[in-house]
N, C-alpha and C positions, 0 to 999 in steps of 0.2 A: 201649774206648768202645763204645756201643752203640747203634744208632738204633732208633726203633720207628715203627710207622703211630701215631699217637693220634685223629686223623682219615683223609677221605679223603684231604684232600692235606696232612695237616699231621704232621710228622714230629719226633720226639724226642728229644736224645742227652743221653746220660746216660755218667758216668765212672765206672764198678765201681771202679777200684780206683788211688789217684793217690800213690805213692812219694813222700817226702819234700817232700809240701806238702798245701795243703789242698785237698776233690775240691771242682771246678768246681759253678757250681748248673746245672741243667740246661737246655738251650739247645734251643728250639722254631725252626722253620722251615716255610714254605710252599712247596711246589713246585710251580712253575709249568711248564707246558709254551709254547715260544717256539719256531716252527720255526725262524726263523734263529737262535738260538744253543741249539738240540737240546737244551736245558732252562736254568732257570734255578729258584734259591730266593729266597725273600724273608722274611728273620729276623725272630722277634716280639721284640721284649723285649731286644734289643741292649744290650748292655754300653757305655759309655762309650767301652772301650779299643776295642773292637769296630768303634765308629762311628768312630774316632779313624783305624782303619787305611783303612779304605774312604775315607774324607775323604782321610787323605796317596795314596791311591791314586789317586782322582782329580784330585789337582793336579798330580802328579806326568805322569799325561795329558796335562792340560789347562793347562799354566799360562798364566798370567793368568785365569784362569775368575774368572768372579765369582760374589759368593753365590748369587744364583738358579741359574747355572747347576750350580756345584754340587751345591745341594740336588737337583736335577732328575736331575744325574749317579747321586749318590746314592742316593738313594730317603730318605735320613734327615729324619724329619721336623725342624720349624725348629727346636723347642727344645733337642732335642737334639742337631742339628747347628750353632747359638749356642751351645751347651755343651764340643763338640768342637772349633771352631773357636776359642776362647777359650782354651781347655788347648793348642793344639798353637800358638797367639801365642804365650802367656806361655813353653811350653819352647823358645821358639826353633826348633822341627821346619818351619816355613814363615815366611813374612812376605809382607805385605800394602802398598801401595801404591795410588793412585787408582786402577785398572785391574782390577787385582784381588788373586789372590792366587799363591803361586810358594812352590817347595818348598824351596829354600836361602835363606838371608841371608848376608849379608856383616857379619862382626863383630857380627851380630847386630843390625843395623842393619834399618830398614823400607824394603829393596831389598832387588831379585834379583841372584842373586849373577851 
């Protein structure tokens, strides 16, 4: 893999060369400087799956968090975090309840396990 400057702070990775599947489209990023966490990035163009893992990341945090607070966790904007949060109900990966939202279910049930 290979990253490049493409801007001053915006940066490029690209997949030369991907064995036995097909090569990734190429993945842009922002880098930000944050003194309390000695840097941080913020992705353009996030993939679904992308958004999908940051989301299970942060519930997994924060459970019970509710949608605002998530999105806020996140940085994902709403559509596409309504889009992410929608795909990881339906496989079962969290469940939701008046409160919020929580990384196990129980039988697949709308409770924490």
């Amino acid at each position: 893999m290979h990253v490049q400057k493409t801007q001053d702070d915006i940066r490029k990775v690209t997949f030369a060369k991907v064995t036995g599947a097909k090569t990734p489209a190429p993945v842009f990023f922002e880098e930000l400087q944050d003194i309390t966490l000695g840097g941080a990035v913020r992705y353009q163009g996030e993939s679904g799956q992308t958004n999908q893992l940051r989301l299970l990341t942060a519930i997994k945090r924060a459970p019970g968090a509710t949608k605002k607070e998530l999105i806020t966790a996140t940085g994902i904007p709403e559509g596409s975090f309504s889009k992410a949060i929608k795909s990881a109900l339906e496989t079962g990966l969290i469940c939701q309840n008046a409160t919020g939202f929580y990384p196990v279910c129980r039988d697949n049930e709308d409770e924490p396990a």
